[in-house]
C-alpha positions in Angstrom: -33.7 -8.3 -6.0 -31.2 -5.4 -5.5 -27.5 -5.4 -4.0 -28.9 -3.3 -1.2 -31.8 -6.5 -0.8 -29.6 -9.0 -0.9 -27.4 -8.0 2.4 -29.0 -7.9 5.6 -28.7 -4.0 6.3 -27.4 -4.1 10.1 -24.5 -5.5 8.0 -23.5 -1.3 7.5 -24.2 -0.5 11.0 -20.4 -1.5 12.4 -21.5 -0.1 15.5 -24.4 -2.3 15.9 -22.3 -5.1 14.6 -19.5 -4.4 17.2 -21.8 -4.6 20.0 -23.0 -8.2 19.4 -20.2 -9.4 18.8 -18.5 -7.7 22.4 -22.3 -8.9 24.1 -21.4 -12.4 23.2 -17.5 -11.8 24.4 -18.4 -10.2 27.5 -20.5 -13.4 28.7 -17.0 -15.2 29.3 -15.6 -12.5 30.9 -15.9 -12.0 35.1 -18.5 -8.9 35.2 -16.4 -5.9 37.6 -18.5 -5.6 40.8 -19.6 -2.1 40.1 -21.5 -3.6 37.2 -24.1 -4.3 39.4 -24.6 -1.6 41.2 -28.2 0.3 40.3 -25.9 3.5 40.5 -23.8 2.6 37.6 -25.2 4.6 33.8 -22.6 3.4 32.0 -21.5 0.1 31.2 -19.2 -1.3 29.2 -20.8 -2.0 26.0 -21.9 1.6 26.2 -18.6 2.7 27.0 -16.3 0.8 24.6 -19.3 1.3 21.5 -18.8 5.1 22.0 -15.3 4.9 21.5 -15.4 3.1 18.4 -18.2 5.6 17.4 -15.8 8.5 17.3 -13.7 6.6 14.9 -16.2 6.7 12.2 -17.5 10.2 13.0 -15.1 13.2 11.9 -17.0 15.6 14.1 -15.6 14.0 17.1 -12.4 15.0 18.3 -12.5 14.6 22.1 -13.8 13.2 25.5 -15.8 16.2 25.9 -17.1 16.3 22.4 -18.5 12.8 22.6 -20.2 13.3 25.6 -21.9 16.1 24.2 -22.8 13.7 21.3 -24.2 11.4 23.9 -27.2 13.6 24.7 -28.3 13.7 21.1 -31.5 10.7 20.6 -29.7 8.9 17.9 -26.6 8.3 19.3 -28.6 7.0 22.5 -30.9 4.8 20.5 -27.4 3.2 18.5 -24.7 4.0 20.7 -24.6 4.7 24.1 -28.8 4.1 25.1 -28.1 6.8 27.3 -26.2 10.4 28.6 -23.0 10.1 29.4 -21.2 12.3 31.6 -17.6 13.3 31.9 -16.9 11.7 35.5 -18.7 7.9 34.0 -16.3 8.2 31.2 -13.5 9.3 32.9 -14.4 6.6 35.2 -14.6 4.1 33.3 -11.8 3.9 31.9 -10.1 2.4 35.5 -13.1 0.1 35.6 -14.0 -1.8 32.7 -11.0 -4.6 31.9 -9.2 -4.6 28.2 -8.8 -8.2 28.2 -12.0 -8.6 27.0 -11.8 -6.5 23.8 -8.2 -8.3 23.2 -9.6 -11.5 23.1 -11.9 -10.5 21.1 -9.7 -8.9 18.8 -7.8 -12.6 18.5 -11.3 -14.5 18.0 -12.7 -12.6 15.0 -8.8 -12.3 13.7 -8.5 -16.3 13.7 -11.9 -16.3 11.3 -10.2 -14.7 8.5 -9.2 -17.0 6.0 -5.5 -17.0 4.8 -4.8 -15.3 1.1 -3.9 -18.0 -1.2 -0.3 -17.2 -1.7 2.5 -19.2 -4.5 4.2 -20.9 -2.8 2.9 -23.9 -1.2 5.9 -25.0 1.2 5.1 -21.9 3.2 2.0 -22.7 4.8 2.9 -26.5 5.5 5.9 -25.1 7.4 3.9 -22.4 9.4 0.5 -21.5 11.1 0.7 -18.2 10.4 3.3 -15.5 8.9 2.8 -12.3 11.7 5.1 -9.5 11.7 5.6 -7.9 14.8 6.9 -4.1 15.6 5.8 -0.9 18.1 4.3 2.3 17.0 4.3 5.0 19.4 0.6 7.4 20.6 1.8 10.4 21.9 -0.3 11.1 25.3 -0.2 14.7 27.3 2.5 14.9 29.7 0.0 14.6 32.4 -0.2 10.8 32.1 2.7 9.7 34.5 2.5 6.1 33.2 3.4 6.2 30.0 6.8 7.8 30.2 8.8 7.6 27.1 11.6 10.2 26.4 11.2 12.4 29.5 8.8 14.0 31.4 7.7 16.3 28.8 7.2 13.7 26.1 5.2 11.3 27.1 3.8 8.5 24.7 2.2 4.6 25.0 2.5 1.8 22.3 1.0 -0.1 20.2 2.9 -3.5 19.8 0.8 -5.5 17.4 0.9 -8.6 15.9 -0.1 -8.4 11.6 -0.7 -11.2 9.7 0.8 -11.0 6.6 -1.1 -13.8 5.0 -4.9 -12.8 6.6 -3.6 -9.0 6.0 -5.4 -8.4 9.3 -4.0 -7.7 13.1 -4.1 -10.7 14.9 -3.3 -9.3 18.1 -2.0 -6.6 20.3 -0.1 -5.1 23.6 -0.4 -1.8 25.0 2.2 -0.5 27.1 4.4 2.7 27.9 6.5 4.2 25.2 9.6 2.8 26.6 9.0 -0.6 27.3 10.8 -3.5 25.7 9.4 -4.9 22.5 10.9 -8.2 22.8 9.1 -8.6 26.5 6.0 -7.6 24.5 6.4 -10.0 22.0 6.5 -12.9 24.5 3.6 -12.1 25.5 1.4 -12.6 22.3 3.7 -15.8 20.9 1.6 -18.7 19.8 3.0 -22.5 18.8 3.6 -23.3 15.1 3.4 -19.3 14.0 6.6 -18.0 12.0 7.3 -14.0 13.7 8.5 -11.3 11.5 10.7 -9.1 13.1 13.6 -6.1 12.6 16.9 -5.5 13.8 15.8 -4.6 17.4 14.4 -7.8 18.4 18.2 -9.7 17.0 20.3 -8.1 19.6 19.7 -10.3 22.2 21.1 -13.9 20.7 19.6 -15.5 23.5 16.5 -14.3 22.7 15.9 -16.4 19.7 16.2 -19.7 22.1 13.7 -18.0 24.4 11.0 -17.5 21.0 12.3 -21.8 20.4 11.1 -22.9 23.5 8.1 -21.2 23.7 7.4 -23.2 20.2 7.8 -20.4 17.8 9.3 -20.3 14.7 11.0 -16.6 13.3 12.5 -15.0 10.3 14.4 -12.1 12.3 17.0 -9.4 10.9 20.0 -8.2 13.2 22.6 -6.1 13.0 25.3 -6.3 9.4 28.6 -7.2 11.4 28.2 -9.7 14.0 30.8 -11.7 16.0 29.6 -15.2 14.5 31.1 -18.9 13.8 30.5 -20.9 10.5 29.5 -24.4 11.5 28.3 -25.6 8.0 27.5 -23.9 4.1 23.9 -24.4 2.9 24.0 -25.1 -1.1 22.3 -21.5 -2.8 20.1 -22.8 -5.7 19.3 -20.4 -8.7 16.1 -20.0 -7.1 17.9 -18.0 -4.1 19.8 -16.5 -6.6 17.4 -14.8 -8.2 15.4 -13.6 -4.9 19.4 -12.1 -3.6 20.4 -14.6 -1.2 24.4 -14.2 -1.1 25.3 -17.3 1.5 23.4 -19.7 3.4 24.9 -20.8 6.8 24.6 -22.8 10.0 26.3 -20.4 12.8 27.5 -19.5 15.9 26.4 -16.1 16.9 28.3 -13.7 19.7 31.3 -15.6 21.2 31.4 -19.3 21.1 32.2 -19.7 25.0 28.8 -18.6 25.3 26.3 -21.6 25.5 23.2 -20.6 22.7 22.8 -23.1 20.0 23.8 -23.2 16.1 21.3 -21.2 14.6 20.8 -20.8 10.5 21.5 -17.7 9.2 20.4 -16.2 5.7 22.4 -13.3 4.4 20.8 -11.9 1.0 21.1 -8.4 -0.9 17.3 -7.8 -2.0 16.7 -5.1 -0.2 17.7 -2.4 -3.2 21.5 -3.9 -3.3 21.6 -3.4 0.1 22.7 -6.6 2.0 21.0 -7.5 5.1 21.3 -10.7 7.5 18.3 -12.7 8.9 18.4 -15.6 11.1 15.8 -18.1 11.3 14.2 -20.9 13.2 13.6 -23.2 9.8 15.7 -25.4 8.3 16.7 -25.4 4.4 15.1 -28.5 3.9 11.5 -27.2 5.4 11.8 -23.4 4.0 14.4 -22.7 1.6 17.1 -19.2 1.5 14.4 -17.6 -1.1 11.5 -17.9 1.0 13.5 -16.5 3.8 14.3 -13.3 2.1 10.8 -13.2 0.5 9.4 -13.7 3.9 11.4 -10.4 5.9 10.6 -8.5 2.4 6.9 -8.9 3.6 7.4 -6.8 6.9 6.8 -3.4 5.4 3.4 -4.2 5.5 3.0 -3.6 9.3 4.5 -0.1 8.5 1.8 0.9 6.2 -0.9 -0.8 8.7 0.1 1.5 11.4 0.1 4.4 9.0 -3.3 3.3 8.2 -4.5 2.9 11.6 -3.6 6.6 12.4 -4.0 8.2 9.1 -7.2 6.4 7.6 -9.4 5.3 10.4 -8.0 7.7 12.4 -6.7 6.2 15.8 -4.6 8.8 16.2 -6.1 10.7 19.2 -6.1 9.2 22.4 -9.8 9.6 24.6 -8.5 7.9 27.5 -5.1 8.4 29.7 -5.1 5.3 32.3 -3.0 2.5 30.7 -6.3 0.6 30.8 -8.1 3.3 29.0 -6.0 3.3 25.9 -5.9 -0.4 25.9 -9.5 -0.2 25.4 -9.3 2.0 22.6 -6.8 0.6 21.1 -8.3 -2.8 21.0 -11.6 -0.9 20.1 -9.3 0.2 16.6 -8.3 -2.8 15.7 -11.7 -4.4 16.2 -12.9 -1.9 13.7 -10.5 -2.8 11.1 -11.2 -6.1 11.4 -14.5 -5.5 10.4 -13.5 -2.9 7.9 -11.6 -6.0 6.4 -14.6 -8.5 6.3 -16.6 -5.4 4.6 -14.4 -4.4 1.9 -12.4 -7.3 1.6 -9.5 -5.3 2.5 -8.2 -2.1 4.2 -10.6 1.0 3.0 -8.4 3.7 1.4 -9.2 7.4 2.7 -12.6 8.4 0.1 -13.9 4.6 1.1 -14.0 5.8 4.9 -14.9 9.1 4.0 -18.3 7.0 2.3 -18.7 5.5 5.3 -18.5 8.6 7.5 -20.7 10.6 5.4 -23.4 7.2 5.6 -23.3 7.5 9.3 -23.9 11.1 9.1 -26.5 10.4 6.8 -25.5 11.9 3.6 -24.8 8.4 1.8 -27.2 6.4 1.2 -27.1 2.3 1.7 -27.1 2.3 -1.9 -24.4 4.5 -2.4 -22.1 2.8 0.5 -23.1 -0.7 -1.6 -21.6 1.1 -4.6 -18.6 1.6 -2.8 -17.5 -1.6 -1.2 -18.8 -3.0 -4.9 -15.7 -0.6 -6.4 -13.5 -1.8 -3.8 -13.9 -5.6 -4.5 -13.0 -5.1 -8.1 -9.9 -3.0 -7.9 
């Protein structure tokens, strides 16, 4: 029996595969009215499987361009089933609710298995490791919603949730370019999970209490010179030593009039000699100073996620302009990498989508696409 017999072929058709899996999502979902209605050509699965077509098809660059695709017979018999015009898409976009695809996005996230990773302490201490930052989609300055600089830059964001131990977004909010990333964060904090996060999210003090009571643990930087108390001196083992940790402290942060509880603070130099401060939610005697440090060194990884999410599978252009709209693509995105992920066993590099691309144009073969999630799995 051959590779290509062994695996059950409508595993290559991500398109296919995304619209059982949002089929199955959307039966838990409140149907909009307008569903209904004999009137209606598109629906959502339609709607939300052409977007995520237009990820994996370089020809497509626009609303127009995919509704033009839409009349072609193959993309109706595996995409859309049918024509769709610029007013349903346009349309839809205020229609058909996000939520959906989020919650998806979070179900197919929570299947992937955790890397197996050194240091054992580290996973009986925390659900999950997630960093957590914003990455701005620059929209036309039509879109009053998403207001960001001024009125002639105009921008939403993604603030997304990434696993650092799945290696896989876990979650995701969209909102305007200007909006608060610490508001956004509260929205997607779950019990148990240790959050990742950079300077901007540590200069509110009274923020980290907020993330406590909500049950979740953190490993956040803040700013280098802070108005702070020493309550107590954590012993530093050669173990933290070694990873850069410089001191090891219960504090006071801000003025101590001010009524926020001790919190620990780590302050290490492994950043290429260049000595930042991180407060956290754990005590020494659950995580040490040198998983601490080794923990915010993991953050980057979000960075070169977004990169890849804009660069690679090439989420860069936004179809839609309601706040809605971009939601759904967005969500749509990560979806995709998700998938991506469970394929290849990690994220594709740029001539591993290309393979794919060139498969759904029909100039790969399933045999060749085989080859290349094969090559993948062994580097």
């Amino acid at each position: 029996m051959t590779k290509t017999e062994e695996r059950n072929l409508k595993r290559w058709c991500l398109v296919q595969e995304f619209r059982e899996k949002l089929t199955k999502e959307l039966e838990h979902h409140p149907r909009h009215p307008s569903e209904d209605d004999p009137r209606r050509k598109l629906h959502y699965l339609d709607y939300a499987s052409a977007i995520l077509f237009t990820l994996f098809n370089p020809v497509l660059k626009s609303m127009r361009g995919l509704c033009a695709a839409s009349e072609l017979k193959k993309v109706q018999e595996h995409v859309t089933l049918g024509k769709i015009s610029l007013g349903s898409f346009s349309e839809a976009q205020h229609v058909f609710d996000a939520t959906s695809l989020q919650h998806l996005v979070q179900k197919l996230s929570s299947k992937i298995p955790i890397n197996k990773i050194q240091d054992r302490s580290l996973l009986a201490a925390v659900k999950d490791l997630v960093a957590v930052d914003g990455s701005l989609f620059q929209t036309l300055t039509r879109v009053l919603w998403a207001e960001w600089l001024d009125e002639n830059h105009k921008a939403a964001k993604l603030h997304l949730g990434f696993s650092l131990l799945k290696q896989s977004a876990v979650d995701a909010v969209i909102t305007a370019g200007n909006s608060c990333e610490r508001k956004a964060l509260l929205k997607m904090v779950q019990p148990g999970v240790m959050y990742v996060c950079d300077r901007y999210y540590g200069l509110d003090y009274s923020y980290f209490e907020e993330l406590q009571q909500r049950g979740a643990l953190f490993t956040i930087r803040i700013r280098n010179k802070p108005k702070l108390t020493v309550i107590k001196e954590y012993e530093i083992t050669e173990k933290d030593r070694k990873e850069g940790v410089i001191s090891d402290q219960l504090v006071y942060l801000g003025d101590t009039d001010r009524e926020l509880k001790p919190i620990r603070l780590v302050r290490t130099g492994a950043f290429n000699d260049k000595e930042i401060l991180l407060v956290t939610s754990e005590a020494p005697e659950k995580l040490n100073a040198a998983i601490i440090s080794t923990i915010y060194r993991q953050r980057w990884q979000i960075e070169v996620f977004f990169k890849w999410l804009k660069s690679i599978l090439g989420c860069r252009k936004l179809l839609a302009e309601s706040s809605n709209g971009v939601a759904i693509q967005m969500y749509s995105a990560l979806i995709a990498a998700i998938m991506l992920f469970d394929l290849f066993g990690k994220k594709p590099t740029l001539r591993q989508m290309e393979m794919i691309q060139f498969f759904f144009l029909r100039y790969a073969s399933v045999e060749e696409l085989d080859d290349a999630i094969a090559q993948s799995k062994q580097n």
